[in-house]
N, C-alpha and C positions, 0 to 999 in steps of 0.2 A: 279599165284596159280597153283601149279602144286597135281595131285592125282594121287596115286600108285593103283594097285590092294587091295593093305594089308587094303586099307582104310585111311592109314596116309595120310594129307594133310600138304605143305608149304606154310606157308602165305609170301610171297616173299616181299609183299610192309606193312606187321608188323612184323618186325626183331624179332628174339628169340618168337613167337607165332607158334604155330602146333597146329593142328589137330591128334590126336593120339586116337587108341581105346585103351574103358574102361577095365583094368584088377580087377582081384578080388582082387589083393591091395588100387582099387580105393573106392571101394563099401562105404566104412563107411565115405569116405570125401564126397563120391555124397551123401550120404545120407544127411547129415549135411548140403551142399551146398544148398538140394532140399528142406528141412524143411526150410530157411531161406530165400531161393526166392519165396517158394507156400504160405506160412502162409501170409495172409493179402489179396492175390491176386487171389489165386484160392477157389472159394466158399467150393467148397464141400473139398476140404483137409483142412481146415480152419475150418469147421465145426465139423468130423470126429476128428481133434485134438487139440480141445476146452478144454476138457475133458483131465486133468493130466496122468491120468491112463492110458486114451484111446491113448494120443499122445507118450506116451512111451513104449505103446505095437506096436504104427504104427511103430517107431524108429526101434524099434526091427526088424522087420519083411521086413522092406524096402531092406534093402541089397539083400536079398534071393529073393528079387519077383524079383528085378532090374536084378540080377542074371542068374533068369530063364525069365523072361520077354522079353529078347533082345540083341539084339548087344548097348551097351554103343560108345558114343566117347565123349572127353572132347578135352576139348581147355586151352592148357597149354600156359604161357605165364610167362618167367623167373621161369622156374620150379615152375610154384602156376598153379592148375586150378583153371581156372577161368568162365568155363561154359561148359554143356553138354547136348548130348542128347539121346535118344535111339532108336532102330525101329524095329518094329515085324514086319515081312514076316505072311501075310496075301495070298489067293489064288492069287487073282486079284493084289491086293497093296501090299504096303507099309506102316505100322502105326507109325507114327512118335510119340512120349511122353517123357514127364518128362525133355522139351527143361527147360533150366535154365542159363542164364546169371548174373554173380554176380553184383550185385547194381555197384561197380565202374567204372567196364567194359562195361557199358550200352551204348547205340548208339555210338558204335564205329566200327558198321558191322560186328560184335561178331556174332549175331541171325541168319543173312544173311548168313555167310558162313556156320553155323552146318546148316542150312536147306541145302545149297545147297551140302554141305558135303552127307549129307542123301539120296538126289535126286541122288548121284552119284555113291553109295553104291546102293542103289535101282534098277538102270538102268542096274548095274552089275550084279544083281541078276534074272534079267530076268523079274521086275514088270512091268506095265503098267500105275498103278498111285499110289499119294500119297495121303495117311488119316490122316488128324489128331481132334483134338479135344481142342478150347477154350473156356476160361469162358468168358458169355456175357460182363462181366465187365474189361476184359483183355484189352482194347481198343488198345496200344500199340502194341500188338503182334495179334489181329485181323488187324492192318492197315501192318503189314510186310506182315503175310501172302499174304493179296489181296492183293501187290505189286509185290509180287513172282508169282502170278498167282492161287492162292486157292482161289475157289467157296464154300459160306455158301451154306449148303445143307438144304434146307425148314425150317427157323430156328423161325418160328413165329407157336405161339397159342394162343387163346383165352381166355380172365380170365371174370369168374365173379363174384362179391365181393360176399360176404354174405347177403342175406336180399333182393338182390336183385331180383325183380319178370320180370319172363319174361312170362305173359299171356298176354302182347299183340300178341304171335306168332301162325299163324295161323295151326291147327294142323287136317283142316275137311279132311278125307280119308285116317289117316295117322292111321298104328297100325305096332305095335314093336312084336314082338314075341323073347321070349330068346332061344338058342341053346345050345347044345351039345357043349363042348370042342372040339372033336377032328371035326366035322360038322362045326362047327361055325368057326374057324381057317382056314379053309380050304375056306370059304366063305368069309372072310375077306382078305385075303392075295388075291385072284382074282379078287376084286375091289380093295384092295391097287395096284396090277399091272397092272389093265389098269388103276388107276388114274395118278401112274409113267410113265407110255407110252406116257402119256398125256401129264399131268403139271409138268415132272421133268424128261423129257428124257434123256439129259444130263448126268445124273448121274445116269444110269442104267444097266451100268457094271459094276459098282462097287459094286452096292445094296447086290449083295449077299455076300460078306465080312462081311456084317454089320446087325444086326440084326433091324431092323427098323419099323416094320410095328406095333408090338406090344409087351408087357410083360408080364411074364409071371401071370398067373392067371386071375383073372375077369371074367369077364361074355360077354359072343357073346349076337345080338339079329339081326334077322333078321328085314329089315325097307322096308313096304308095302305102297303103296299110289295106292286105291283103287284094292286093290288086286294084285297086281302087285309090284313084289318085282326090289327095285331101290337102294338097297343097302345094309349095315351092320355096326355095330357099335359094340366097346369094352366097356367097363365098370369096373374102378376097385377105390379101396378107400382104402386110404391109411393116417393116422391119422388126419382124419375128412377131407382130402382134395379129390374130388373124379377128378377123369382123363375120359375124355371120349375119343375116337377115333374112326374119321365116316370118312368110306369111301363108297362114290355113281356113279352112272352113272353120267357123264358129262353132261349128257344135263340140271340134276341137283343142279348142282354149282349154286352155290349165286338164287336159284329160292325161295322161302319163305316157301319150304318146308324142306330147310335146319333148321330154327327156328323150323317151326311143327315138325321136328322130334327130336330137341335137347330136347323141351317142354314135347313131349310123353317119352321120354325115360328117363328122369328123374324124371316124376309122375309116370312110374311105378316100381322105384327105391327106396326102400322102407326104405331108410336111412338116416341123414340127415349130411351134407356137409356146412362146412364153406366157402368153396371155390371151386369152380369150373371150371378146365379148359378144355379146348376142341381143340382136334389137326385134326384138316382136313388133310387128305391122301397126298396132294401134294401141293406147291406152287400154285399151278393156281387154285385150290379149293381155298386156303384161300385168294387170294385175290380175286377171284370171291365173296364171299360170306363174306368178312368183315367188308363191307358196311352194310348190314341187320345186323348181328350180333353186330355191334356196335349201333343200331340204336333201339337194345333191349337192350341195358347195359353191352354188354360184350368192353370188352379194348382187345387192342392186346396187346402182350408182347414177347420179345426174348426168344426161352431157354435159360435157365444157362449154361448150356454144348452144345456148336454147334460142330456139325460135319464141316469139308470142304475137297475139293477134289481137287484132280488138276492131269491130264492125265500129264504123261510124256514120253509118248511114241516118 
């Protein structure tokens, strides 16, 4: 396999296959290609274009984001593409997206070479690592990646059904207080960064690429155990499903004041929630503490969208 500067790649050992970047005469075949490989596969494009109206205005608008979104490359094989991908130059990274292999071209190390295609465009540009982003149920293209070497980045949170009561958790010494937006932001993101220092070092150069720690709106609250502040939490609800995100001092983790303060901060949330799930700041919080949490009724679960990384320096 040989790689030029331009990008083009020769697949030497699949005759008449290349590797060649996407021009804006490709735009409306990738588009076409990428409604027919995401619909079923990828949750949230699946969802997003359910909806007749909705999936012909996405149609529309695909080309132009693809457009302006990236470098394209596709993988021609007897003048048909047959699969592509794209990558945003990010500070740190590289973001890989919108990887798509056509159904008959499948496992025939199609996937494997536009990744490494990417990693090698990437190296050229002067990144450090590669990002990209699968759906939990992608199984197939989660197991390429981690054979290439991409790390899911903290990819569990906690669910709790509806109905379900958590007053077995002990809550003596504990009191919440809610903040200021721009106070409370500020107090969250430096417990999310020493919990990263902590339990997700690894993947701490990268962090500022990527927005992580919180979304936008909800509510801050500072978290006191006897007076003594050991942490902070976000709070936001979004069509009866409410999100919470607590980040604390380490010594913290999985102690049963993780429950008292899930317990306090949602009796003083004055709303009511079908579902609730809970994202602990770092990998080594949530498995510190998903023992107790399961032991009040919460489940763990994957995100639907994982982040993963992988240095190429």
């Amino acid at each position: 396999m040989m790689c030029s500067g331009s990008g083009r790649i020769d697949i030497m050992d699949m005759p008449e296959t290349m590797i060649l970047p996407v021009t804006t005469s490709d735009l409306l075949t990738i588009t076409r290609m990428t409604f027919d490989n995401m619909t079923g596969v990828d949750r949230h494009f699946t969802r997003i274009t359910r909806n007749p109206l909705r999936r012909l205005a996405e149609f529309m608008k695909m080309p132009l984001y693809l457009a302006l979104a990236g470098q394209g490359y596709k993988v021609v094989r007897d003048r048909r593409t047959i699969g592509c991908a794209f990558l945003h130059s990010r500070h740190t990274s590289a973001y890989v997206f919108n990887v798509c292999v056509n159904r008959p071209y499948r496992r025939q190390g199609i996937g494997r070479l536009l990744m490494e295609n990417m990693e090698s465009v990437a190296r050229q540009n002067g990144h450090l690592w590669m990002a990209l982003q699968v759906d939990d149920g992608n199984i197939p293209a989660q197991k390429l990646y981690k054979e290439m070497g991409y790390q899911t980045y903290h990819p569990h949170f906690m669910r709790l059904a509806a109905g379900t009561s958590i007053s077995r958790a002990v809550s003596s010494g504990l009191a919440v207080e809610s903040l200021p937006a721009y106070q409370g932001g500020q107090l969250f993101r430096r417990y999310y960064n020493t919990e990263v220092q902590t339990g997700d070092l690894w993947a701490m150069p990268i962090l500022n690429d990527f927005e992580t720690a919180v979304r936008s709106g909800g509510i801050y609250w500072r978290c006191n155990l006897f007076d003594r502040e050991i942490g902070c939490a976000w709070i936001s609800e979004k069509d009866r499903r409410l999100q919470l995100r607590l980040a604390c001092q380490p010594d913290y983790w999985g102690h049963v004041t993780t429950g008292g303060l899930i317990k306090s901060l949602l009796d003083d949330w004055d709303k009511t929630s079908t579902e609730i799930e809970v994202y602990l700041a770092s990998s080594a919080h949530h498995r510190a503490a998903e023992p107790l949490l399961t032991s009040l009724g919460f489940e763990s679960h994957f995100q639907w969208r994982m982040l993963m990384f992988k240095a190429i320096e």
